[in-house]
C-alpha positions in Angstrom: -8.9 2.3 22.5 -8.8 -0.8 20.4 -7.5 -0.3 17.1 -3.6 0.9 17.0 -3.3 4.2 16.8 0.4 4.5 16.8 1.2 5.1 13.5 -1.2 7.6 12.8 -0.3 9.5 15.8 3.4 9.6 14.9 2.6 10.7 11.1 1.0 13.5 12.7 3.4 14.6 14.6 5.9 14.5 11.8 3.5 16.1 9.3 3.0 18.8 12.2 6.9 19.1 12.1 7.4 19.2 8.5 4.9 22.4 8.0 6.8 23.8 10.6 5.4 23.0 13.5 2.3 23.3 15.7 0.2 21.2 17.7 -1.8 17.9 16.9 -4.4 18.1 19.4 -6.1 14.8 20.6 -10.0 14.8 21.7 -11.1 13.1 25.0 -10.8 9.7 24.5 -9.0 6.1 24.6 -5.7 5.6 22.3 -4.0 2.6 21.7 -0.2 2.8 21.2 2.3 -0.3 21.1 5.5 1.6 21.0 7.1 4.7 21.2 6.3 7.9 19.3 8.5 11.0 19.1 7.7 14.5 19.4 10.1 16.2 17.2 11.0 19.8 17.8 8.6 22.8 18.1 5.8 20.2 17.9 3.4 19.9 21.1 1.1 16.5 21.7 -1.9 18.0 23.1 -5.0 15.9 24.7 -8.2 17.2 26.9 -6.7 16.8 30.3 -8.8 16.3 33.6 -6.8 17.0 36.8 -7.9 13.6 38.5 -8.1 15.4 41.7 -10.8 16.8 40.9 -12.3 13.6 38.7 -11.7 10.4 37.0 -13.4 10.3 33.7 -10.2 12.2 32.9 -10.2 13.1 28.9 -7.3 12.0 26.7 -6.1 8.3 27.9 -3.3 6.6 26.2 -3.5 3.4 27.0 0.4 2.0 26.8 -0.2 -1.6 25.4 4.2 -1.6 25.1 6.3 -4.6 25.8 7.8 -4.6 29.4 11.7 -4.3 29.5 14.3 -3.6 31.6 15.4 -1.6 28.8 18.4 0.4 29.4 17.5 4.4 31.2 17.9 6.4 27.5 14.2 5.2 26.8 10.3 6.2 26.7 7.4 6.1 25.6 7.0 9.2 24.4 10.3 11.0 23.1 10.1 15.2 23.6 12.2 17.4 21.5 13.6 20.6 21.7 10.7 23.5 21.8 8.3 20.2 22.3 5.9 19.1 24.6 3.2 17.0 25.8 0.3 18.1 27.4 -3.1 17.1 28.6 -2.5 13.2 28.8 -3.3 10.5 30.8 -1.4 7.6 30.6 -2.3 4.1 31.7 -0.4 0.7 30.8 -3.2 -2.2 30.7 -0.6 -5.2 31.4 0.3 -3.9 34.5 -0.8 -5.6 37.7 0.4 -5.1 41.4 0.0 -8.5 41.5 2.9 -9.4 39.1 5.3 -5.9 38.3 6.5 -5.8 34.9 8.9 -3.2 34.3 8.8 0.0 31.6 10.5 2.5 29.8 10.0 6.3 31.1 7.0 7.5 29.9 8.1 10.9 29.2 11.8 11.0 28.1 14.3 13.8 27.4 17.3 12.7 25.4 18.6 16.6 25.2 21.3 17.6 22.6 21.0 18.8 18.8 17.1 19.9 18.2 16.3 18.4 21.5 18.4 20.6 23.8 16.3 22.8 25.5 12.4 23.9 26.3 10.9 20.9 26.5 7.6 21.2 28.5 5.4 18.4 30.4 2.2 20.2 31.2 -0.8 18.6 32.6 -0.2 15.4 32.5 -1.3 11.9 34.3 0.7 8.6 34.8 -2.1 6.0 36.6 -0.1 3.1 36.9 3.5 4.4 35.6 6.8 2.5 36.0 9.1 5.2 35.4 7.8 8.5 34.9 9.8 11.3 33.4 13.7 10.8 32.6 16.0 13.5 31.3 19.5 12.9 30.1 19.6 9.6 32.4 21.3 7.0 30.3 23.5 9.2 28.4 26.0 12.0 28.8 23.8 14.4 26.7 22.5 17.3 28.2 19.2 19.6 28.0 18.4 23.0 29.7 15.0 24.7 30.7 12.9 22.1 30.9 9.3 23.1 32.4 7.3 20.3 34.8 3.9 21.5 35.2 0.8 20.0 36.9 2.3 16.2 36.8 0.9 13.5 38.8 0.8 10.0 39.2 1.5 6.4 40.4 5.1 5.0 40.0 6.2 1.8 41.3 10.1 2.7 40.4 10.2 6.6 40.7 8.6 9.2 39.5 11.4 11.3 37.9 15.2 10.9 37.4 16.3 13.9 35.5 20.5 14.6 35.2 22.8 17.2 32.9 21.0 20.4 33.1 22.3 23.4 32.1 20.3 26.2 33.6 17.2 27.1 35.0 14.4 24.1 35.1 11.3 24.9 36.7 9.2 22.0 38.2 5.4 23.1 39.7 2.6 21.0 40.7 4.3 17.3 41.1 2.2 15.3 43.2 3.9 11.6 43.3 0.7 9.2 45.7 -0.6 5.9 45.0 -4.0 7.3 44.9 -4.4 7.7 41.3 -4.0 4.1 40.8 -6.1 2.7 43.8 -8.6 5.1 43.1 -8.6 4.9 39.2 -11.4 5.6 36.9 -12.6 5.6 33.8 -13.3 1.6 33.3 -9.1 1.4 33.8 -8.4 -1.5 36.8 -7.5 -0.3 40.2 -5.1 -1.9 42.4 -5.5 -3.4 45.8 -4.1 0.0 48.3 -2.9 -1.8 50.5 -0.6 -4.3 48.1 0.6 -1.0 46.3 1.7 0.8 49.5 3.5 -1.9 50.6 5.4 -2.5 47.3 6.7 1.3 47.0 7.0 2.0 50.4 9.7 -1.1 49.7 10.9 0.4 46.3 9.6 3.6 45.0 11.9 6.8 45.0 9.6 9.9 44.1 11.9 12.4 42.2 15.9 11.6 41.9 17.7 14.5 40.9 20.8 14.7 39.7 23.2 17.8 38.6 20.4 20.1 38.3 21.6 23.9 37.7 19.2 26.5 39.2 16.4 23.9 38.8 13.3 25.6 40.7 10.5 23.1 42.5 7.7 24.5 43.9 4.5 22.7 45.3 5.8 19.3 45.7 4.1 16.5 47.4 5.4 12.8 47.5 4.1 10.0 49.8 4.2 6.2 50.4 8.0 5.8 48.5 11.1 4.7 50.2 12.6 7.5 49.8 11.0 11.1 48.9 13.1 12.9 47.2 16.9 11.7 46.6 19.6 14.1 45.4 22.5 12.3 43.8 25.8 12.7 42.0 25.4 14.1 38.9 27.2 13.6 35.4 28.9 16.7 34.9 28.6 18.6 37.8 26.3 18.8 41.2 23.2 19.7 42.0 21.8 23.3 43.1 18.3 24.1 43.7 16.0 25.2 45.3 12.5 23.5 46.8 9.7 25.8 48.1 5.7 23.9 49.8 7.5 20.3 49.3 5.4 18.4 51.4 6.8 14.4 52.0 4.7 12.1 54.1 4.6 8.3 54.7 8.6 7.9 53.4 11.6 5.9 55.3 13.8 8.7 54.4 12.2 12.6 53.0 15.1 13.6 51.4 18.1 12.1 51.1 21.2 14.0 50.1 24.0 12.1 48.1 25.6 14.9 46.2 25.4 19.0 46.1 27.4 21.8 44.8 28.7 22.7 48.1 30.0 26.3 46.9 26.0 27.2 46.5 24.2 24.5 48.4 21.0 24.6 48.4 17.5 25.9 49.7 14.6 24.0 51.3 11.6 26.5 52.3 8.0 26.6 53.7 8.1 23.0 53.8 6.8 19.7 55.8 8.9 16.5 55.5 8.2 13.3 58.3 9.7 10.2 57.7 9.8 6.5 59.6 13.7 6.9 59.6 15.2 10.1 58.5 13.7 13.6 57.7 16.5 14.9 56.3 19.9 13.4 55.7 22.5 15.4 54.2 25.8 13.3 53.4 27.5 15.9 51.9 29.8 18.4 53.4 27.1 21.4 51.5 24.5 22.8 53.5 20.9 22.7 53.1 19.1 26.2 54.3 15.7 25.7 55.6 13.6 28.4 56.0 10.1 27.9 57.8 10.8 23.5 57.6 8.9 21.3 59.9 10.8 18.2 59.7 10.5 14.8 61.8 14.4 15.1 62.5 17.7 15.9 60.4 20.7 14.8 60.1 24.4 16.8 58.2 25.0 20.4 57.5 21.6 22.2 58.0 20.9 25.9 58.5 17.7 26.0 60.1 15.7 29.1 60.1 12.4 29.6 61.9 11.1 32.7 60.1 7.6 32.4 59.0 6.5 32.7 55.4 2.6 32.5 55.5 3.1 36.1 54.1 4.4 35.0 51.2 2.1 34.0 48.1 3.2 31.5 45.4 1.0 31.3 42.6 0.2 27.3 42.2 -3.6 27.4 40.4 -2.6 28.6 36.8 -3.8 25.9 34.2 -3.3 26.5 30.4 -6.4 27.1 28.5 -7.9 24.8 26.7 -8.0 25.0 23.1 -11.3 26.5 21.3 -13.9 23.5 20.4 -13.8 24.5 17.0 -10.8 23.9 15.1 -10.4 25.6 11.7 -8.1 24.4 9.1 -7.6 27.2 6.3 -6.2 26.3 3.1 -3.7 29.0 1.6 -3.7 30.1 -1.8 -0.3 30.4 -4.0 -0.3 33.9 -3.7 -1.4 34.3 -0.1 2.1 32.0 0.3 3.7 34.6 -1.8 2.5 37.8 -0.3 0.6 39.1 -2.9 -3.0 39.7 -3.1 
């Protein structure tokens, strides 16, 4: 956590890539990086994660020591590639104060296209004091396709996803966007005052904009203390259509707010809790949402409302990826192993 550890990440990675690919796994500890580091394609960044609901000591921290920009939306800290993915990380950036907000880059970013187009995963993963958490396809007109969310959580004082531009099925589980993982921080990493940090993204903070998402599944969603929870806007190439299942919103001005849909599909809102200061639901498009077993504060648009009960139906919300043995072996091949021949 002192010395730079940037380059030797990044060589890594690219050493990782040049063998063909793999994972470069990253022990519990604290890592120092100054500025961005790519994962190139079919390599996974893999640290020992600790869900930080269940504790705060919480494994593999990178501690983002980057410069603070209003850099234009087609950056990140860490770049993801096609077949790529981080997992196990928690991030913290040590020049941030709620006291003076500097802005960042995304931390996790998705430029699609070429070798990056498609299977990118973010898998058990922590922002504490993020800016901007994951962007796909923002500030560009590339595009990227089955990209997998998994187990993500943390504290953003801008939002906590904007993803556009993709192409088919997405699947986002276990996003939990609260300012607890900030005020309630850990590890020897600074907490900040709750009551300052609600006040500033209650004022600012979106949790998740979407954009023209195709068949993009979210399950088990819970955003609170933003201005608005979840906000569904025009997208680049076409218009959002997905579906939401246990999204629970709480402490918003609006829950969802509904700029832009593919009104030939619409889309699907189930099993779900959303109360808001101003607006449950607002749909401002001539689509409909379909709500099946929604409790909602108050709507407003096209909304099918159905009341039939789905306690009978179980979603499967627990699954964690193993964690790698706690010996590693590296085997050194000889020239005719490579060939074939014994």
């Amino acid at each position: 956590g002192v010395k730079d550890s940037t380059d030797a990440i990044q060589m890594a990675l690219y050493r990782c890539s040049l063998n063909g690919g793999g994972t470069v796994w990253m022990p519990a500890g604290k890592y120092r990086i100054t500025s961005s580091i790519i994962i190139p394609a079919f390599v996974t960044l893999r640290g020992d994660w600790q869900d930080p609901d269940t504790g705060n000591s919480y494994g593999t921290i990178i501690l983002a020591d980057v410069e603070s920009t209003y850099a234009d939306d087609a950056t990140g800290l860490f770049y993801i590639g096609g077949s790529a993915g981080v997992m196990g990380l928690t991030v913290y950036y040590p020049n941030q104060s709620i006291d003076d907000i500097k802005p960042y880059p995304y931390t996790f970013y998705v430029k699609g296209q070429g070798d990056g187009y498609m299977l990118q995963s973010i898998v058990n993963c922590t922002v504490i004091n993020g800016y901007k958490g994951i962007g796909a396809c923002v500030g560009e007109s590339t595009a990227h396709e089955m990209m997998t969310v998994e187990n993500f959580k943390g504290t953003f004082l801008a939002h906590g996803a904007a993803a556009y531009n993709q192409a088919d099925v997405g699947t986002w589980k276990n996003v939990t966007i609260s300012n607890k993982y900030w005020a309630n921080a850990g590890a020897g990493l600074k907490r900040a005052d709750s009551r300052k940090l609600d006040a500033y993204t209650r004022k600012n903070a979106i949790g998740l904009i979407l954009g023209d998402l195709e068949w993009t599944e979210f399950g088990n969603v819970k955003v609170d203390n933003c201005r608005i929870g979840i906000h569904i806007v025009k997208g680049k190439r076409i218009e959002f259509a997905g579906s939401l299942c246990d999204v629970d919103i709480r402490s918003c001005d609006y829950g969802i707010r509904i700029d832009s849909m593919d009104t030939r599909w619409g889309m699907v809102l189930a099993r779900s809790s959303i109360t808001a200061s101003v607006t449950a639901i607002h749909n401002g498009t001539e689509g409909q949402v379909r709500m099946t077993d929604v409790k909602a504060s108050g709507t407003v648009g096209q909304v099918l409302a159905d009341t039939t009960g789905l306690s009978g139906v179980k979603a499967e919300y627990s699954r964690t990826p193993a964690k790698p043995t706690a010996k590693l072996y590296v085997v050194e091949m000889s020239e005719t192993d490579k060939t074939g021949i014994k």
